[in-house]
N, C-alpha and C positions, 0 to 999 in steps of 0.2 A: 216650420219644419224644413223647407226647401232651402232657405238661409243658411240654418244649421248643419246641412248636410254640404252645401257650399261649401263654408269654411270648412269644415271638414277634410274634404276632398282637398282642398285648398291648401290646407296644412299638409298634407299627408305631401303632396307633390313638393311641397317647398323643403321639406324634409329630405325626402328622398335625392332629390335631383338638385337643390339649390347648394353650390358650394361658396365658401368665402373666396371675396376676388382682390385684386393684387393691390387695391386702394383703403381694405381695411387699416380703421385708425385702432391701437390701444385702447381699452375701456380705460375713462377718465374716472377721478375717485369720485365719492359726490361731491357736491357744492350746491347749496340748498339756495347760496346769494348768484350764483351766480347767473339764475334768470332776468336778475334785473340788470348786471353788467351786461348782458346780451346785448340792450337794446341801446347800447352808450355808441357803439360803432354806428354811424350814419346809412351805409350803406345796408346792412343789414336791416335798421330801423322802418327805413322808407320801404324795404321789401315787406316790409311786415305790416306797414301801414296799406300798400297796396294791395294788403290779402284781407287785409279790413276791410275795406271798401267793398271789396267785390261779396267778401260773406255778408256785407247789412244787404247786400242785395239780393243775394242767391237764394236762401231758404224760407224768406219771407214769397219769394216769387214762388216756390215751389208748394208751398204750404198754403196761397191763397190765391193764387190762379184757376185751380178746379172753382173754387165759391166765385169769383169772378166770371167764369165762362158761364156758369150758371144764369148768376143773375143777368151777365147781358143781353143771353140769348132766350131767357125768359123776359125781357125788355122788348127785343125785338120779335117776338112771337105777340107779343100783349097778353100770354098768360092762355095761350091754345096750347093743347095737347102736353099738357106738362110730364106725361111720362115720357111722352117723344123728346121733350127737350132734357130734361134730364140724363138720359141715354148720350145722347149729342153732346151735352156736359161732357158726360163721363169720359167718351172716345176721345174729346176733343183735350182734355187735360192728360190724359196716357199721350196722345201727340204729341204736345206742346212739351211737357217733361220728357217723354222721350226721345224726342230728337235732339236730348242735348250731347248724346252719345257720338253722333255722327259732329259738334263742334268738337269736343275734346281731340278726336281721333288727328283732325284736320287744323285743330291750334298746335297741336306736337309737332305734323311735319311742316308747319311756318315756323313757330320758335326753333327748329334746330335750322331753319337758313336763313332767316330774317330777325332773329335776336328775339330775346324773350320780354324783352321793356317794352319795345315795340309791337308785339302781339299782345300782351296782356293792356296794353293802353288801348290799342284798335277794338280789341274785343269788349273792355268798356265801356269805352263810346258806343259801339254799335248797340250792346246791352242798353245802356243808361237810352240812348236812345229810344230804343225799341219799348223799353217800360213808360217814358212820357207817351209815347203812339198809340201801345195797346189799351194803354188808360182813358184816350182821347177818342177812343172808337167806340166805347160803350154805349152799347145798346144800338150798336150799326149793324149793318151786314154780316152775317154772323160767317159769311167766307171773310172777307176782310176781316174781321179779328180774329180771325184764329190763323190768318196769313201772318199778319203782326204780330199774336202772341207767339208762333211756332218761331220767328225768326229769334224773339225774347227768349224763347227755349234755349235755339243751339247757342246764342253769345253768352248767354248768362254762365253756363258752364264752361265756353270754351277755355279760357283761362286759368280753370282751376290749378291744374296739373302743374303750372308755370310757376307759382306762388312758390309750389313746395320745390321744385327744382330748384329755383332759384336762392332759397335759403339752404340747400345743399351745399349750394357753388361757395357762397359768400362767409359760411358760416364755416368757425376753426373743423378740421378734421375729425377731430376726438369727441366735440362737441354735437355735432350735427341730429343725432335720434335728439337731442336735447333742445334743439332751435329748433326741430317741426313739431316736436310734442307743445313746447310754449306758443309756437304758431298757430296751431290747431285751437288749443286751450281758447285762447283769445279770441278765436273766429268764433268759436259756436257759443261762448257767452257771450259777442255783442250782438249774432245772430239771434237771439234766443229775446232781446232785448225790440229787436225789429218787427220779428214775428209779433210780441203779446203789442207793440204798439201800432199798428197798420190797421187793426181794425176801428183803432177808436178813431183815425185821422180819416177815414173812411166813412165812418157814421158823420163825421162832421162837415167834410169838403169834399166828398164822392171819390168814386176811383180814380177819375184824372190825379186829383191830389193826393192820394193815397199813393199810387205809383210814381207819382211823381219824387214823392217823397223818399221812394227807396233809389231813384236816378243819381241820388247826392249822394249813395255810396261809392259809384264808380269816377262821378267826378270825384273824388277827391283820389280815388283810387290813382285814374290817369294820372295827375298831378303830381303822386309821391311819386309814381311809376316812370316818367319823363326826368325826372330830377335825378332819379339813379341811375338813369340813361347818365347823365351826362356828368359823371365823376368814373372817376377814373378805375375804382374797385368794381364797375359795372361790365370790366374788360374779361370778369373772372365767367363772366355767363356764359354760356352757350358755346364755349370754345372761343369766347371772342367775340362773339358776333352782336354781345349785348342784351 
């Protein structure tokens, strides 16, 4: 109900107060092909490749971090007080998810001076990072891991924002609602593919490998992400800046 009345309110202000501004493109007619021409342009490609990466890793983290905190810190308890730890769970996954608010906020004001290719590859690394660490603490200190999972918090999201700016930049004018709806699309079907597979890799080779395994989304991320750095349609980012 609080959702609903969000958007609500949401809409109602976007309405009232949102006007068209001096960079609207004409509404383009359809073209049902030309989602797959989208992806023929390089630059655009690899931007979309790098929104891949980062969704196999984002909603799999978000969806099975709380069962993680769980189990570790039931690990490290040896199975005392399980409604105490449970609680401790709980707080500590609204932490770790929540503080991804405070990356996002703090990735916008880097990517508008330090380039967007270059942020969203830092912020990989430090993500793909921080997901092999928090995997490799299980069933430690349960301050240490939830030092590590919160820092997994704010990089896993900082990024996000960058993805769809950046297929704004790059993508034709008239076109653009149409390269982030195909972006999106993409993202939360191979997300959706991470999540139902995490848990079996998990039964099999522990959380180390479990997480580790969602770490090779951001590597490949960085990698499309560095590559668009360095062509020349990457000049359209950020004002320039990449």
């Amino acid at each position: 109900m609080g959702t609903s009345v969000g958007a609500l309110v949401s809409a109602a202000i976007v309405a009232a107060f949102v006007r068209t501004g001096p960079y609207e493109a004409p509404p383009a007619r359809l073209d049902l092909g030309w989602a797959l021409r989208s992806l023929r342009p390089r630059a655009l490609r690899l931007a979309n490749f790098g929104y891949l990466g980062h969704m196999w890793e984002l909603y799999s983290m978000w969806t099975w971090v709380p069962v993680f905190l769980l189990a570790s810190l039931r690990a490290a308890s040896g199975g005392a007080d399980p409604d105490g730890t449970a609680r401790a769970a709980h707080l500590s996954a609204a932490a770790v998810i929540g503080a991804g608010a405070a990356g996002c906020v703090a990735a916008g004001w880097v990517a508008d001076r330090a380039g967007r290719t270059l942020t969203t590859a830092g912020a990989m690394v430090l993500s793909g990072a921080s997901a092999i660490a928090t995997g490799a603490l299980f069933g430690r200190a349960p301050a240490l891991v939830l030092a590590a999972a919160v820092v997994w918090g704010v990089t896993v999201i900082a990024d996000s924002a960058q993805f769809s700016a950046s297929i704004s930049e790059l993508a034709d004018p008239e076109r653009v609602g149409s390269a982030l709806a195909l972006q999106t699309s993409l993202g939360f079907l191979l997300t959706a593919v991470s999540i139902q597979l995490l848990p079996f890799v998990e039964h099999g080779i522990g959380w180390p490998g479990a997480f580790a395994l969602l770490a090779a989304g951001p590597l490949f991320g960085v990698a499309s992400m560095l590559r668009l750095r360095a062509m020349p349609e990457s000049l359209r980012l950020a004002g320039g800046r990449r």
